[in-house]
C-alpha positions as CSV (number, residue, x, y, z in Angstrom):
1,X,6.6,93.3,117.0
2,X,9.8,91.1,116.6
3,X,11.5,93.9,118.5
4,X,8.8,93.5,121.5
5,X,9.2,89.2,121.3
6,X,12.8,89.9,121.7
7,X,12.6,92.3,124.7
8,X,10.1,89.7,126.0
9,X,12.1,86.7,125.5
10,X,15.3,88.6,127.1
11,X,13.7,89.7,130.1
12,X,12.3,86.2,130.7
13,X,15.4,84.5,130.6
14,X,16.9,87.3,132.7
15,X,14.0,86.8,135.3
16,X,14.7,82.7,135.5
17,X,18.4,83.3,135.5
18,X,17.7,85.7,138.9
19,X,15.1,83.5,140.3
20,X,18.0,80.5,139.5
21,X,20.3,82.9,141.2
22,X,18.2,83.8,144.3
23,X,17.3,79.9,145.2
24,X,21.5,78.9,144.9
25,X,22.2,81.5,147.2
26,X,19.6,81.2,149.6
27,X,20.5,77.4,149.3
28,X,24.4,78.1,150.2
29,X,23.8,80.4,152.7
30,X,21.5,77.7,154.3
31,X,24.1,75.5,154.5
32,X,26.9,77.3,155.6
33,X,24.2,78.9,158.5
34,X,24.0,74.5,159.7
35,X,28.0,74.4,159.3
36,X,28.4,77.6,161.3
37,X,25.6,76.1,163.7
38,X,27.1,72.6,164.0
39,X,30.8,74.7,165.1
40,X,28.9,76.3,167.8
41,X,27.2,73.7,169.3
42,X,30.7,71.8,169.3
43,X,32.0,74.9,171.1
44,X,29.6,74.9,173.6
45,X,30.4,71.1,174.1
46,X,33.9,71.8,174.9
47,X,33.1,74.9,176.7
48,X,30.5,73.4,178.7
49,X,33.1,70.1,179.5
50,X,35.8,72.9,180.6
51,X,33.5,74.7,182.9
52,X,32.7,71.8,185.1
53,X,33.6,71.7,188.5
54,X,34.7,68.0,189.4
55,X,35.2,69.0,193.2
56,X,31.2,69.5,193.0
57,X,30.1,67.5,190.0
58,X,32.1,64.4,189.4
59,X,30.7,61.4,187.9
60,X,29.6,58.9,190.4
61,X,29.7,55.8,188.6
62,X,32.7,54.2,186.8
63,X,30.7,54.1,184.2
64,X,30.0,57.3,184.3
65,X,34.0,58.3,184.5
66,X,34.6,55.8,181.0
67,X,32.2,57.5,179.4
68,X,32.9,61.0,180.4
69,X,36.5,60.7,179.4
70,X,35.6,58.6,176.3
71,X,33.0,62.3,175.2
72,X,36.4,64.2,175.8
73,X,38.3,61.9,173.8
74,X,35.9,62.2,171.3
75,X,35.9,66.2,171.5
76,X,39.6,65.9,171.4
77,X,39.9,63.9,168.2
78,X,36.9,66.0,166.1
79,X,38.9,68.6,164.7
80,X,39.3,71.1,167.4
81,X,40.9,74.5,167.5
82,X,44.3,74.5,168.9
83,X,43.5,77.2,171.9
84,X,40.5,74.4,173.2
85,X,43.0,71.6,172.5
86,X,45.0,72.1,175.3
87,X,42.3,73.4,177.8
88,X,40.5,70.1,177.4
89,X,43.9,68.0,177.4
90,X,44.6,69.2,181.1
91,X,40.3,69.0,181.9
92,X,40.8,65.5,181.0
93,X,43.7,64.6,183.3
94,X,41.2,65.7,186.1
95,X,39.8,62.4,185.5
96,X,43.3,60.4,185.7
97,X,44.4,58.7,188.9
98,X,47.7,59.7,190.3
99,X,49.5,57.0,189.4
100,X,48.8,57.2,185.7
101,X,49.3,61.2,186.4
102,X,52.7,60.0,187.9
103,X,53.3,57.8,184.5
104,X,52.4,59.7,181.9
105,X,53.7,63.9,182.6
106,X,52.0,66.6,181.8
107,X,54.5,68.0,179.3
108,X,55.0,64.7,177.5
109,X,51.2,63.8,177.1
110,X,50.7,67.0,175.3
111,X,53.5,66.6,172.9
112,X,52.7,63.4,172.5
113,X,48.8,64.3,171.8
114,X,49.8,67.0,169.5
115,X,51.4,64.6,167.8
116,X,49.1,62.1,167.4
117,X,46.4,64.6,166.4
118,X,48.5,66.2,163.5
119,X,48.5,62.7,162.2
120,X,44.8,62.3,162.8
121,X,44.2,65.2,161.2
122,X,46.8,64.6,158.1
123,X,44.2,61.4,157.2
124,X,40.8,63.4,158.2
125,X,40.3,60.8,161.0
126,X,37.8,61.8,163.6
127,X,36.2,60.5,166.7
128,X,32.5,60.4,165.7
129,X,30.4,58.8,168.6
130,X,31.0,57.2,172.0
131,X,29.0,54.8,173.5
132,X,28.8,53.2,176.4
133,X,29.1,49.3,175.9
134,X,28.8,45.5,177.4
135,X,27.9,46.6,180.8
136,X,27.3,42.6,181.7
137,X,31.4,42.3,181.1
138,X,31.6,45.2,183.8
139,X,33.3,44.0,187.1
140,X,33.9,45.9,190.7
141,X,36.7,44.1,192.5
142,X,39.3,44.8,195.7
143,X,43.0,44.4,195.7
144,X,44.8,45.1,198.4
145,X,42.4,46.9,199.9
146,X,41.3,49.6,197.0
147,X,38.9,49.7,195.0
148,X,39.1,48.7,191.1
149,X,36.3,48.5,188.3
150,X,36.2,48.2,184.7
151,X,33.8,49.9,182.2
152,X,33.8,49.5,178.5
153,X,33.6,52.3,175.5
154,X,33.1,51.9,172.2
155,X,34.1,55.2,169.5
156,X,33.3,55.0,166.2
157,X,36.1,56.6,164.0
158,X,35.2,58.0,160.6
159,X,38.2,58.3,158.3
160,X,37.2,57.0,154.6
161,X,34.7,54.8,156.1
162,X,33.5,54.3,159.5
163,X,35.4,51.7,162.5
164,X,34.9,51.0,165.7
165,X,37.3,50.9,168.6
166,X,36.3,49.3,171.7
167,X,38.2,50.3,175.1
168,X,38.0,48.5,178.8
169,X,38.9,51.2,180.9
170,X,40.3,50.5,184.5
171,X,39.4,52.6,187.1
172,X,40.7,53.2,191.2
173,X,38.5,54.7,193.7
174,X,40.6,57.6,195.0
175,X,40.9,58.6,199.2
176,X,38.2,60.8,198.6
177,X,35.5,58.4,197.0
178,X,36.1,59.2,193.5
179,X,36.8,56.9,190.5
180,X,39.5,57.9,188.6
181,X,41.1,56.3,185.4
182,X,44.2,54.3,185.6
183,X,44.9,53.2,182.3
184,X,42.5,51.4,179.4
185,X,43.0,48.7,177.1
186,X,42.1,48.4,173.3
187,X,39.8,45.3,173.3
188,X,40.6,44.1,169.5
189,X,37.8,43.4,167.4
190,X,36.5,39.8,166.4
């Protein structure tokens, strides 16, 4: 009879122990299904981005240019994989007006991105979110005959905590009735 209670008590812990067993890796496998997930749908971001056609889609607005740029940024500076990295480097100068094309070579832009994404990376900085902001500051002006507007972006950056960092972007409205980014400015925070 003690023999039985023994067997009994064995096999019952045995069960719980597999039950235990079953539920931590259905739980794991759960999760890393959602990590795996969350990496695709970032994938199809950037593949989506690189697959546009700016000769027939480009944004209309300035403030559609900011923000476009601003979501590349952001894809960017999230932890990419180094064969997207450049692909979306040279998407991005699409966007870019000739002049800061002119100022800013292809060559040393990416060496100069690489760079500053190793150091992102070193601290686990990332872009997070983009927004567009403070669309009442927004202005459309002329000088010397071209066109010039302003639009404003905000990223949040998560590194051990979460920042913000708020750009003005200035924009030129190219010969063929585009907007295109000449430069921005980091608006520093109150």
């Amino acid at each position: 009879m003690k023999k039985n209670k023994a067997i009994s008590y064995i096999f019952a812990i045995s069960f719980i122990a597999l039950i235990i067993l079953v539920f931590f890796v259905l739980g794991r496998s759960q999760k890393e299904g959602k990590l795996k997930e969350a990496s695709l749908e970032k994938l199809t971001e950037v593949q989506q981005v690189l697959a546009m056609d700016f000769d027939k889609e480009y944004p209309k607005t300035p403030r559609d240019v900011a923000k476009l740029h601003g979501d590349m940024t952001r894809l960017l500076y999230s932890g990419l994989e180094d064969e997207e990295i450049k692909d979306l480097a040279i998407k991005i100068r699409e966007l870019c007006d000739k002049e800061f094309l002119s100022n800013n070579p292809e060559e040393t832009y990416l060496n100069e991105l690489y760079s500053d994404l190793s150091l992102w990376n070193k601290f686990n900085r990332k872009i997070e979110h983009v927004y567009t902001v403070n669309k009442d500051k927004e202005e459309n002006y002329e000088i010397d005959g071209s066109e010039y507007a302003t639009a404003y972006i905000s990223f949040t950056i998560v590194e051990r905590g979460k920042t913000s960092e708020l750009r003005q972007y200035i924009m030129r409205k190219s010969g063929d009735n585009k907007w295109m980014v000449l430069g921005w400015n980091v608006i520093p925070q109150d």
